[in-house]
Steps between C-alpha positions, in 0.01 A plus 500: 500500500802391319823660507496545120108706553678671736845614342235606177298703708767690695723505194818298667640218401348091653850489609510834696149415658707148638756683648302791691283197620772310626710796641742457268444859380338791604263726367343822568177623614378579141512142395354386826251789403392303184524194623235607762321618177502215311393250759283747674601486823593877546487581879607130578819453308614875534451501886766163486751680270457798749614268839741314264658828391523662900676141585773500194559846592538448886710202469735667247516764752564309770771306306669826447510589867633158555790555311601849609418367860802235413719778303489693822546243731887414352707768629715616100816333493804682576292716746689700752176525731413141526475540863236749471289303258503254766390685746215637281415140399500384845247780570277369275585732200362441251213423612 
């Protein structure tokens, strides 16, 4: 199926269709909903968005945790307990 088919039977634009199938933009589970639809490929294509979705989410999470994992790990400046930040980070706090 073409990407023009497609964009006229989901009701988005060709150019919108490129861009979620390149990753350039994403789109949400309705569309993927008539996509799966339109090509009928229901349980298939929905099942992929499904694992797709749980690892976007996860890694944004675990992005997140990165950074406050960083922010926490540089005592504030100007500080006047530096020395016990240290001692909690040689502890292993955060960890």
């Amino acid at each position: 199926m073409t990407q023009e088919r497609l964009a006229l039977l989901v009701r988005r634009s060709r150019s919108s269709i490129a861009n979620i199938e390149v990753g350039r933009q994403v789109a949400p589970r309705e569309f993927w909903m008539a996509c799966a639809v339109a090509l009928g490929c229901e349980g298939a294509l929905l099942a992929a968005w499904g694992r797709t979705d749980a690892l976007a989410r996860r890694l944004r999470e675990q992005k997140k945790e990165a950074q406050i994992r960083q922010i926490l790990a540089q005592p504030p400046s100007g500080c006047v307990c530096r020395e016990l930040h240290r001692l909690l980070a040689e502890s292993g706090w955060p960890s």
